[in-house]
C-alpha positions as CSV (number, residue, x, y, z in Angstrom):
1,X,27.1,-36.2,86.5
2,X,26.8,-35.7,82.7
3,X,23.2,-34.2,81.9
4,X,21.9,-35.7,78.5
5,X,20.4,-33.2,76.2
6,X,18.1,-34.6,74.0
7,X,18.8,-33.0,70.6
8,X,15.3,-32.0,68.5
9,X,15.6,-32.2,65.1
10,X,12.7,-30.8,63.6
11,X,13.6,-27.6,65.7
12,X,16.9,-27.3,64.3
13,X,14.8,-28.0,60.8
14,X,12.9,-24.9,61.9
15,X,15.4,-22.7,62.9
16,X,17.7,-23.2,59.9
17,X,14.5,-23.1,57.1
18,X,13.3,-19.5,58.9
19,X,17.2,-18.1,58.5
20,X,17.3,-19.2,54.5
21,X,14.0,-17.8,54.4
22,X,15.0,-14.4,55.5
23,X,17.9,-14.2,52.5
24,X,14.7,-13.8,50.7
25,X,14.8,-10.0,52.1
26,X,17.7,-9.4,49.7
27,X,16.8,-7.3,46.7
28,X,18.5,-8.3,43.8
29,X,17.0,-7.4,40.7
30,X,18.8,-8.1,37.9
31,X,20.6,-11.4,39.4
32,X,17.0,-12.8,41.1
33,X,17.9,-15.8,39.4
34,X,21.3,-16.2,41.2
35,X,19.3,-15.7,44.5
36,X,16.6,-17.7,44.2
37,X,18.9,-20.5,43.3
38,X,20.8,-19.9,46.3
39,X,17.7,-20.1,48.7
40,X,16.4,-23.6,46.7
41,X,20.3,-24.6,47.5
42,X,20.3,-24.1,50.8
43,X,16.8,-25.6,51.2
44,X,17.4,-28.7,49.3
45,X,20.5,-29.3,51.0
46,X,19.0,-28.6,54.8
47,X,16.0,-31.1,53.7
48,X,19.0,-33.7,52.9
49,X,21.0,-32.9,56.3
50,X,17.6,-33.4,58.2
51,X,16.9,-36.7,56.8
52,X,20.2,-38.0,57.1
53,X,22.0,-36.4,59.9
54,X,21.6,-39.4,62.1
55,X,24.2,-42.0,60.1
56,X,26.4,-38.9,58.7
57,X,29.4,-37.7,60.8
58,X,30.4,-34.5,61.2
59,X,32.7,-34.6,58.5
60,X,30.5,-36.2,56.0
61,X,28.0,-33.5,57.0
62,X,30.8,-30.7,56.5
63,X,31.9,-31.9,53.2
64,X,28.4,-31.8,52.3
65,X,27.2,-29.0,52.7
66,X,30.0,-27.1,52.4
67,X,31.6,-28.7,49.1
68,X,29.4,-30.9,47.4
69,X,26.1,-28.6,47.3
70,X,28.2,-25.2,48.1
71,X,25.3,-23.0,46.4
72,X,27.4,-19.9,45.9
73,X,29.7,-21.8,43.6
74,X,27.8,-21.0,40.5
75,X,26.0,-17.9,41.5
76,X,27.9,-14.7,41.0
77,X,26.0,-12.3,43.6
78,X,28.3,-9.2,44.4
79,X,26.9,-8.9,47.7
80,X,29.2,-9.4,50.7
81,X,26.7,-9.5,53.2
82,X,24.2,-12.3,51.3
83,X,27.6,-14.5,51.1
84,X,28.5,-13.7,54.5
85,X,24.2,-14.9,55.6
86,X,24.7,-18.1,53.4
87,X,28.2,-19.0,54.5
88,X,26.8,-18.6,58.5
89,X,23.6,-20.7,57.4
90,X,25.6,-23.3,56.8
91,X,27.9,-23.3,59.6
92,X,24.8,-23.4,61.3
93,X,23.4,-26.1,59.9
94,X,26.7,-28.0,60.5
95,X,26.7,-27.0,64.0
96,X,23.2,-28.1,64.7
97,X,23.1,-31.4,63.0
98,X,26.1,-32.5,64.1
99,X,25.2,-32.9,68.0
100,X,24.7,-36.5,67.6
């Protein structure tokens, strides 16, 4: 028998919000621009997701986040490791809103 798991959005909200909020660790000081429009980025487009998860697809959400509103396409931040954290943000706000 197949269990159903009841998927929580606001949870998912939470979880993905608290991870973009921790790229605001990085220390960037002469591209603090570049970083802080990164972190708006990501929020903006997690707010989006979260309101409109439930008649997107996966794919929709995919292309979405990942191409439409990619926010390290016009920041030029020569840290591997704050590109790595934003590129598994998003994967993980694929993965989690995509459950439906």
């Amino acid at each position: 028998m197949k269990q159903s798991i009841e998927f929580d959005s606001n949870n998912a909200f939470t979880q993905v919000r608290s991870a973009i909020a921790d790229l605001m660790t990085f220390s960037f000081a002469d591209r603090e621009d570049d970083m802080l429009y990164a972190v708006n980025k990501l929020k903006s487009v997690l707010r989006a997701v979260h309101d409109n998860y439930q008649c997107w697809n996966r794919d929709t959400i995919r292309e979405f986040v990942l191409c439409k509103n990619d926010p390290l396409r016009f920041v030029d931040l020569n840290s591997d490791q704050f590109n790595a954290r934003v590129r598994n943000i998003q994967q993980d706000m694929i993965a989690k809103f995509s459950l439906n």
